[in-house]
C-alpha positions as CSV (number, residue, x, y, z in Angstrom):
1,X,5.2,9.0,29.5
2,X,6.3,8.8,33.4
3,X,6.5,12.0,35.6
4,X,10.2,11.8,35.5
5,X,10.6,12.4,31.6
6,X,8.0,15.3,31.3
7,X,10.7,17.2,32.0
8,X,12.2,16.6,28.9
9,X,8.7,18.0,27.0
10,X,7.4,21.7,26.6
11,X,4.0,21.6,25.3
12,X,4.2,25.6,24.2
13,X,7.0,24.9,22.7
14,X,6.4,26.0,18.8
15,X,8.4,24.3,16.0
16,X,11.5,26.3,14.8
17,X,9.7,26.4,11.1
18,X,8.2,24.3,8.6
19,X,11.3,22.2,7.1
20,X,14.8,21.1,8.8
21,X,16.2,24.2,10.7
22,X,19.8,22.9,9.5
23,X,18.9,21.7,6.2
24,X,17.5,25.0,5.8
25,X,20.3,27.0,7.1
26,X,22.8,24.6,4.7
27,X,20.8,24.5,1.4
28,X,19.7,21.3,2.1
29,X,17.4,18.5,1.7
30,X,15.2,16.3,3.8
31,X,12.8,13.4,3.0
32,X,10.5,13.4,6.5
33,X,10.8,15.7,9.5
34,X,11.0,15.0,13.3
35,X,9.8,17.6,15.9
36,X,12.3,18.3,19.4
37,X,9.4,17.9,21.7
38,X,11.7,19.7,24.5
39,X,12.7,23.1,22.3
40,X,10.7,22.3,19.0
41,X,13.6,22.4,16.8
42,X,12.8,20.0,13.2
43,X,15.2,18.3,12.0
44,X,15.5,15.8,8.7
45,X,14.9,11.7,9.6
46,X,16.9,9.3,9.6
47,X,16.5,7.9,6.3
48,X,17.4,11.9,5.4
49,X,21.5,12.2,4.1
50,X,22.0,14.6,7.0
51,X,20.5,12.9,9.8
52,X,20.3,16.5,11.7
53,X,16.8,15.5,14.4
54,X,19.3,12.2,15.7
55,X,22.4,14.6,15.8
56,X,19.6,17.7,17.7
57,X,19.0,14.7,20.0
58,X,22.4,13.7,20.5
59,X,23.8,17.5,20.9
60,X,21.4,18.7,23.4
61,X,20.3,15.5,25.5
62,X,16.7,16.3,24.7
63,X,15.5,12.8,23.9
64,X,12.0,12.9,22.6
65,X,11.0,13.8,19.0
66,X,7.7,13.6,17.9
67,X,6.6,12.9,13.8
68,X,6.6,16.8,12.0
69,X,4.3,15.1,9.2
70,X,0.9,15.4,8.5
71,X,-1.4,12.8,10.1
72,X,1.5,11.3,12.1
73,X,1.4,12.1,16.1
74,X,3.7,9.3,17.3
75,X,6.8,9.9,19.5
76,X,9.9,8.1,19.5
77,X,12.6,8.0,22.7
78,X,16.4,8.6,21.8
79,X,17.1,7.1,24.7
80,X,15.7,3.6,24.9
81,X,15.0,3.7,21.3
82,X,11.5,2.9,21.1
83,X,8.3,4.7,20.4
84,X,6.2,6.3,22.9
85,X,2.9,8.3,23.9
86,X,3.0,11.9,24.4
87,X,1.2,15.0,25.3
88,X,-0.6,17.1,22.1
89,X,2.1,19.9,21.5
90,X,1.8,23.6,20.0
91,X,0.5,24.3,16.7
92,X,1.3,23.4,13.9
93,X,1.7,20.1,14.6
94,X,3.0,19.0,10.9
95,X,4.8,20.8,7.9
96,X,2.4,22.7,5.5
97,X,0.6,19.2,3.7
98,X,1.2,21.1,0.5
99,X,5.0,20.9,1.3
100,X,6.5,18.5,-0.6
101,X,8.3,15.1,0.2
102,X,11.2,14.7,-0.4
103,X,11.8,18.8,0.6
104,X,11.9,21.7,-0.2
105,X,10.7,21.5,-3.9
106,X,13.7,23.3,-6.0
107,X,16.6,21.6,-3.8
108,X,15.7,18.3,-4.2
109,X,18.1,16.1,-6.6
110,X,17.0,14.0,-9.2
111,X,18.6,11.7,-7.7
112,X,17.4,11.7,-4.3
113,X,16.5,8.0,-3.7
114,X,20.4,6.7,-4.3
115,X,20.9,9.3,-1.2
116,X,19.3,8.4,1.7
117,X,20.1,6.0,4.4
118,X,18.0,3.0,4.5
């Protein structure tokens, strides 16, 4: 990333939990999770019904997420929309791999696949 976007990334920044902040706060659901590299709020994916990481992104200006799930470390630019290199952020750099997907176990309906955007 060029000097004039590392503004837009704080390293010691720790996530905001280990599922979708709002999804959490809603009693929601969330099939993969995106990490604010600027505050560390996680938010759901796109392909999630609630969309909240693209709404973080569009609410606060903070344009770079970076994967929330295990073994993924790429980063993706709201702004030119298209993926990116970025610095190593704080731990933990993933949800719980016991966590399951779709998420949280208990809120997740049957019907989950009809749900999400593709």
């Amino acid at each position: 990333m060029s000097d004039n976007t590392s503004s837009q990334i704080d390293v010691d920044a720790a996530p905001s939990g280990t599922g979708c902040a709002d999804c959490e706060a809603s009693g929601g659901w969330w099939v993969h999770l995106r990490r604010c590299a600027a505050c560390g709020h996680v938010g759901c994916c796109d392909t999630s019904p609630s969309q909240h990481a693209t709404h973080h992104a569009t609410d606060t200006g903070h344009r770079f997420v970076q994967s929330f799930e295990p073994g993924e470390d790429w980063f993706f630019d709201y702004q030119t929309k298209e993926f990116a290199e970025g610095p190593e952020l704080a731990e933990p750099t993933s949800r719980p791999d016991a966590q399951s997907v779709p998420g949280p176990d208990g809120r997740v309906p049957a019907n989950w696949a009809e749900l999400i955007h593709r």
